[in-house]
N, C-alpha and C positions, 0 to 999 in steps of 0.2 A: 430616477433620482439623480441630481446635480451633485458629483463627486465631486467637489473643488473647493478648495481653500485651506484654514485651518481648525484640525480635528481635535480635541481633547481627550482622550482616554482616560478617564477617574480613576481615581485611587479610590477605596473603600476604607468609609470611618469606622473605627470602634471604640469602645468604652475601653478605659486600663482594663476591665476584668475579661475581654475578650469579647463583651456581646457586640451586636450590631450597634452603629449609632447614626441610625436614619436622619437625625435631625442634623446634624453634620452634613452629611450627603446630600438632603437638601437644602440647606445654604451654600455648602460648593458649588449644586448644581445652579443654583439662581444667580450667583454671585458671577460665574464660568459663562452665565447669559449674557451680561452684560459689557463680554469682553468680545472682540471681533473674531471669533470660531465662528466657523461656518456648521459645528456640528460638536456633538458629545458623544462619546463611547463608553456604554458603560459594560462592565465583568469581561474586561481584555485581560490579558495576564497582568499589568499592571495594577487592576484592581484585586488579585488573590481570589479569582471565583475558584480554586479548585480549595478554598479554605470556608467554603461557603455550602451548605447545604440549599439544598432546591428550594421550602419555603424563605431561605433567607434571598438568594437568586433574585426570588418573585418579588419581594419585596423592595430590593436595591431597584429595579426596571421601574416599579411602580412610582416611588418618592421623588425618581430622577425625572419621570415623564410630567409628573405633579407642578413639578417647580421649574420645569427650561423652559425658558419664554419659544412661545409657540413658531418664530422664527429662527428657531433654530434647532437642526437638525437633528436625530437620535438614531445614531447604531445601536445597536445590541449584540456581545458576542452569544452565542447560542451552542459553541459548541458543545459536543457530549461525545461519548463515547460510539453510539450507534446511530443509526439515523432515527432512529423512535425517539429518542429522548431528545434529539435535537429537533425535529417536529415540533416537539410538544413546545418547548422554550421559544419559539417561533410563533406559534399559535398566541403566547401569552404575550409575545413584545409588540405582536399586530392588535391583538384586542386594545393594548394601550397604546396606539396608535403611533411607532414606532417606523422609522422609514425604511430600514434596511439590517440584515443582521450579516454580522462575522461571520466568517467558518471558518475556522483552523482546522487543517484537513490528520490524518494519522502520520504518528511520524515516523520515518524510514528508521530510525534510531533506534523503538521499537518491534522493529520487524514488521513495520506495512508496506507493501509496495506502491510503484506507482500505480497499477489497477486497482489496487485497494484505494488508494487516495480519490482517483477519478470515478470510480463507481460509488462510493458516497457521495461524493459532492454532485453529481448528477442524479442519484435518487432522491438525495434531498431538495437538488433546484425542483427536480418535475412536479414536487408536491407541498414547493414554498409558500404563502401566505405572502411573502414580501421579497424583495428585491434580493441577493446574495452579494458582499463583497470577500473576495478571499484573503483574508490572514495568516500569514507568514508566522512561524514560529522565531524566537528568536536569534537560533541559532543554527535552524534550519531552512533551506531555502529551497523553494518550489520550483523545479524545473521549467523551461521555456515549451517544450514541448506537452507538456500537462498544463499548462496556463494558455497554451495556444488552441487544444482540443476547447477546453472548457469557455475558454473567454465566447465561443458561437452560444453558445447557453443562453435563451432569452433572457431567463433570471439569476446568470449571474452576470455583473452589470461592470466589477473591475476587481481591485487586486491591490493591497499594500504589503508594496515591498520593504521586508525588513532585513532579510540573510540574504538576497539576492543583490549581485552588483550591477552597475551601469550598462554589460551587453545586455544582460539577462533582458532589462526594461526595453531596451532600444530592439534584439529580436523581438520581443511581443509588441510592441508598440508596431512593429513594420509588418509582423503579422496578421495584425489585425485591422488593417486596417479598411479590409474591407465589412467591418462589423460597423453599423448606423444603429442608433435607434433615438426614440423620441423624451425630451425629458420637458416638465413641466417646469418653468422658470419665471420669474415675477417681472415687467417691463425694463426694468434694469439690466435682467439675466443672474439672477441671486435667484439660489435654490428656493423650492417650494416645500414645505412640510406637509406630511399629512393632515397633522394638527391645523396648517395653515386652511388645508383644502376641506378639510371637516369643519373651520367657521365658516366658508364661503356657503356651505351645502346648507346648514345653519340659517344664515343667513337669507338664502331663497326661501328657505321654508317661511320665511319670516315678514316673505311678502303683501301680504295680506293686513302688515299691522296700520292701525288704525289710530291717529294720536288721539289722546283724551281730550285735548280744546275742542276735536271739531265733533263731539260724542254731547250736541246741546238741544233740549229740548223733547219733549215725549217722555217726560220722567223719566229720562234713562240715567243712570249714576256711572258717570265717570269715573275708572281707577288711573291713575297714575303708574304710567311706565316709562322706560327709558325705550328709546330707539332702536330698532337690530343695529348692529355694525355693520357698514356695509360691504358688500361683497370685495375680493382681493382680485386684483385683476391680474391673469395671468396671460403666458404666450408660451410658444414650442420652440424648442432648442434641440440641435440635433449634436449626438456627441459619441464617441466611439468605446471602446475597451476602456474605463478610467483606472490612472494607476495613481496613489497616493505614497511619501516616502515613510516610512516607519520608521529610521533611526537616525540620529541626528550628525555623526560623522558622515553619512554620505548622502546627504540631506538636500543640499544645494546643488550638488552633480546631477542628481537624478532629477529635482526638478529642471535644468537646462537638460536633459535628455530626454523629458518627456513628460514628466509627473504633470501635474494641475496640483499637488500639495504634498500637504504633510499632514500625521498622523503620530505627533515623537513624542514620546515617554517625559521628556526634558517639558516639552510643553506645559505641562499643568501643574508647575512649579512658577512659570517663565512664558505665559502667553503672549504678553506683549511685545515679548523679545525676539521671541518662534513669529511674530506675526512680522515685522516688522522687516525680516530675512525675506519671508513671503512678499511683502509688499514692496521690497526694493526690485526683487527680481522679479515680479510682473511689470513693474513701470520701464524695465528694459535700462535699470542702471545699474548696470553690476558690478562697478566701481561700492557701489554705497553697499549692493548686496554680498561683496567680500566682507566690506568693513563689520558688518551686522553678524554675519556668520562668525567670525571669528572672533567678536564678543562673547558669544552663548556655547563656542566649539569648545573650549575647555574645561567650562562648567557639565555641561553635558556630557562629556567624555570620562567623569571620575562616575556622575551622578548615574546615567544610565549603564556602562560598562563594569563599574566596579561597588558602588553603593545598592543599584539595585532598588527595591521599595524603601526602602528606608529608608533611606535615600532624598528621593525624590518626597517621600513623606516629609522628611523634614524641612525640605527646602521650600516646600508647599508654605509650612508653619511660619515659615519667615516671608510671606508673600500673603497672607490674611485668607488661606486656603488652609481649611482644619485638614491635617495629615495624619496625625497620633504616630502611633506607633502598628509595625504588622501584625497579625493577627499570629500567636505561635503554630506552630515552630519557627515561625518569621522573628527574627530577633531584630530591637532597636537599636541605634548606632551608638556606639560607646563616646565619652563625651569628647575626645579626640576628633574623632569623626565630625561632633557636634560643630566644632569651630571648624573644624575644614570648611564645610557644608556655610556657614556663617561666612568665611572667607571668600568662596567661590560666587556666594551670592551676592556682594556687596555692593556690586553695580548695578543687579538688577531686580530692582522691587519695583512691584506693579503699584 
């Protein structure tokens, strides 16, 4: 899978009374299609899945994959506590055809070590269903030397950096650089979905069809059909350790040091703003890529650092992306807040 570009991490809708509200979720999710992300991530911490029971879980994965247009890509965070229950959440983000899952590995803050951390995340690659990227906690950061073991892992494929600064990326980026492998990519080089590669397969099957004009004569009764779609054409691209940035103060460093994107909180509040940083600094103007960045760095800076979900929920609200409010003991922003959030957004509405 094609690691690159800009990633979305959802918030999760609810009703004022706390229930889920899937139907929210899926107009974010469709609405979030139609913006230049190269992919959606749904139950990151951003979304509250540790406020979420498992059939609620199943059901955020399902509505999300229901409604994003089939070109564009789908993370799933999966983690769990053990490796059985992250298995299993695995098993369910491939049945819905899901291109890659999260791992947030255990946190030292806890009392796990780093052999604890690398011996899950390696039992879990050996018996993944789908691709692994690793997930940084937010305020914890994953050592170079435990991202440099793991990055050889056929299935796990990269790595967003959230706690980790600018060497961190630049040792693993030189370490690995003897890691290759193949990824599926569309004649332009834009990622391939599964979903994209499950119409093609579709499609073959579909070989055989027969249009109804030429179905004349011998009493045979013609039905009316539409056409298969035809096939996507694809090609091979070859690509190494991919590392995505996670937070938005060191966002544009890390992609001049190495990234291929972003993955920031700020994002799906302000996609076209977070996109727009990305696309100055791929065209190699970074004159234009300061200016862009330091439009969205101060907004970002209260919204992700100090707001937090609710933050970013609200600022959603004012951008035609249902936020609501967190689910408790998640508390919503007091109306002080409200106008802050109001304030900070007022340049940029999508």
């Amino acid at each position: 899978m094609l690691l690159e570009g800009l990633f979305l991490p959802l918030t999760t809708p609810f009703y004022g009374d706390g229930r889920l509200y899937l139907r929210k979720l899926e107009h974010n999710a469709e609405r979030y299609s139609r913006t230049l992300a190269a992919g959606l991530a749904v139950l990151t911490p951003t979304g509250e899945p540790a406020r979420l029971n498992d059939e609620e879980q199943r059901l955020a994965l399902k509505s999300v994959a229901e409604f994003t247009a089939r070109e564009t890509l789908l993370l799933a965070d999966v983690s769990r506590e053990g490796v059985r229950g992250t298995l299993e959440m695995l098993e369910v983000a491939a049945t819905l055809q899901y291109d890659a899952g999260l791992l947030r590995l255990p946190r030292l803050a806890n009392g796990a070590t780093a052999e604890t951390q690398r011996t899950l995340a390696q039992a879990v690659a050996d018996r993944s269903p789908l691709p692994l990227v690793l997930l940084e906690e937010w305020n914890e950061a994953l050592s170079a030397e435990l991202l440099l073991a793991l990055a050889t892992h056929p299935q796990i494929i990269g790595w967003i950096a959230v706690a980790s600064g600018l060497e961190t990326v630049r040792t693993v980026l030189e370490g690995t650089t003897g890691v290759s492998r193949e990824v599926t990519v569309t004649p332009v080089f834009a990622a391939v979905t599964n979903r994209m590669l499950q119409q093609r397969s579709a499609a073959a099957g579909a070989a055989n069809y027969i249009a109804a004009e030429t179905l004349v004569g011998g009493g045979v009764t013609a039905l009316a059909s539409a056409a298969p779609e035809p096939a996507i054409r694809t090609r091979v691209r070859r690509v190494g350790f991919q590392v995505l940035a996670g937070r938005t103060e060191s966002s544009l460093a890390m992609l001049r040091g190495g990234a291929r994107g972003t993955m920031l909180p700020f994002s799906i509040c302000a996609p076209q703003a977070c996109h727009e940083v990305l696309a100055a600094w791929k065209d190699d103007d970074q004159a234009l890529a300061d200016e862009k960045y330091r439009r969205i760095a101060g907004a970002a800076g209260v919204l992700e650092e100090q707001m937090g979900v609710a933050g970013l929920k609200a600022a959603s609200d004012l951008n035609g992306y249902f936020g609501g409010a967190p689910r408790l003991p998640g508390l919503p922003l007091l109306r002080t807040q409200q106008i802050e959030v109001q304030r900070l957004m007022g340049g940029m509405r999508n």
